[in-house]
C-alpha positions in Angstrom: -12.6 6.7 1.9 -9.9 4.5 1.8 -7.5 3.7 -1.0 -7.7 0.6 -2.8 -6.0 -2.0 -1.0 -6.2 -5.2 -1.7 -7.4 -7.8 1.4 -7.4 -11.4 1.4 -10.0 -12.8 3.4 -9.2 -16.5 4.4 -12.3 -18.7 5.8 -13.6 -22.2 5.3 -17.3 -20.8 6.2 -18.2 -19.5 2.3 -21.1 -17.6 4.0 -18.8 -15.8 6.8 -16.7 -14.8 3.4 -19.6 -13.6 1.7 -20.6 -11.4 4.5 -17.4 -10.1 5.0 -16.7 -9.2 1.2 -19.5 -7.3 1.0 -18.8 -5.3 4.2 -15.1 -4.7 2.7 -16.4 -3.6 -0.8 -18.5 -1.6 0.8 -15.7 0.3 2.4 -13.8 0.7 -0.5 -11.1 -2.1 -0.5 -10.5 -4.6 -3.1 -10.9 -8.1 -2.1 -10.0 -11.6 -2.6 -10.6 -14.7 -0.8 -9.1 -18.3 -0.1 -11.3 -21.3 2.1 -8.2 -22.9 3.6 -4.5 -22.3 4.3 -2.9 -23.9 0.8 -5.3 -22.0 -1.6 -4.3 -19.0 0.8 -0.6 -19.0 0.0 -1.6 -19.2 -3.6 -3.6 -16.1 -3.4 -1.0 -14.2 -1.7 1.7 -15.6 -4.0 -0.8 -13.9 -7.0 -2.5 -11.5 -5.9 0.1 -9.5 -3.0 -2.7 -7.9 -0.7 -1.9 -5.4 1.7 -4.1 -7.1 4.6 -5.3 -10.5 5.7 -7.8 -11.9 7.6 -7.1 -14.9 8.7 -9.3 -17.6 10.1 -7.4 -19.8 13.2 -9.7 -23.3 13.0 -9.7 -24.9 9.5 -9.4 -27.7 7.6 -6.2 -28.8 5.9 -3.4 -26.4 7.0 -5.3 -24.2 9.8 -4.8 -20.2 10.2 -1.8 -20.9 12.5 -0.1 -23.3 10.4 -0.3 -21.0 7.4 0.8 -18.1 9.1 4.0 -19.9 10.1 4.5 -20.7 6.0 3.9 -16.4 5.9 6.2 -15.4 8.5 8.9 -18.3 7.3 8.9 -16.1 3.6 11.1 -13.1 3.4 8.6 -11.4 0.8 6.1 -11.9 3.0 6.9 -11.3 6.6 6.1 -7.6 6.9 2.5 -8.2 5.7 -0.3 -7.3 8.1 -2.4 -10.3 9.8 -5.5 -10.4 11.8 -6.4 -13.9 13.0 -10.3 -14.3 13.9 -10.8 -16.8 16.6 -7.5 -16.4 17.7 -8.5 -16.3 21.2 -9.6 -20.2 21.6 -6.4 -21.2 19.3 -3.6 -19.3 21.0 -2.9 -21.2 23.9 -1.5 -24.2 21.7 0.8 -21.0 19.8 1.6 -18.6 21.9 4.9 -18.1 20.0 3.3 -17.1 16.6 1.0 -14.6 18.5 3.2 -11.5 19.3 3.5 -11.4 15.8 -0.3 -10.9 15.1 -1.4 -7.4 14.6 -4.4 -8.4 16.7 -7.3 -10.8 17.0 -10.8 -10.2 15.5 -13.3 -12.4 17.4 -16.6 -14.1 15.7 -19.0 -13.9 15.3 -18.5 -10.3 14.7 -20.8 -7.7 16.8 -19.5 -4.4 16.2 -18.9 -3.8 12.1 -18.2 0.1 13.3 -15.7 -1.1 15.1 -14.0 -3.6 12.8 -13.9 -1.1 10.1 -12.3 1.2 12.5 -9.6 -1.5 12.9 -9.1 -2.1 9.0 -9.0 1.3 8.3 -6.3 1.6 10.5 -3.8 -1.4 9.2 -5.0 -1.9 5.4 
């Protein structure tokens, strides 16, 4: 059982955020959740989690463009992110990639396996 760490979970689909909250609670973790880039930095400015999840395509300031803001903060640049959909966005940022931890794709197949992942970074 993991320890309590605290993972934001950034999405604009509320129903890919529900699902993925109650997979995380499940596991153990604490969780909190922003539905675009701005509210995201807010969250992380309050509530410090250990691990986000970051989506790539959404409105306002996207997962890319919000990661940028992260890296660009030195409180915040040795934070852990995961960046779902990163696959279909990373051609038009390939510079910001080789910092990702690594891509989760959706819609997500293999829960085993994505817990396996979070385990390992959060």
């Amino acid at each position: 059982m993991p320890g309590k760490a605290k993972i934001l979970i950034v999405d604009d689909a509320p129903d890919f955020v529900y699902a993925m909250r109650g997979f995380l609670e499940d596991l153990g973790y604490d969780v909190v959740e922003a539905y675009d880039g701005n509210e995201a930095l807010e969250v992380l400015q309050r509530e410090g989690p250990e691990l986000v999840l970051l989506d790539v395509i959404m409105p306002l300031m996207d997962g890319w463009e919000t990661l940028s803001v992260v890296r660009g903060r030195p409180q915040w640049r040795r934070r852990r992110d995961h960046a779902d959909g990163a696959g279909r966005a990373s051609a038009h940022h390939g510079e910001l990639r080789p910092r990702l931890h690594g891509p989760i794709s959706k819609p997500i197949e293999d829960y085993d396996q994505l817990g396996l992942i979070i385990r390992a970074v959060a």
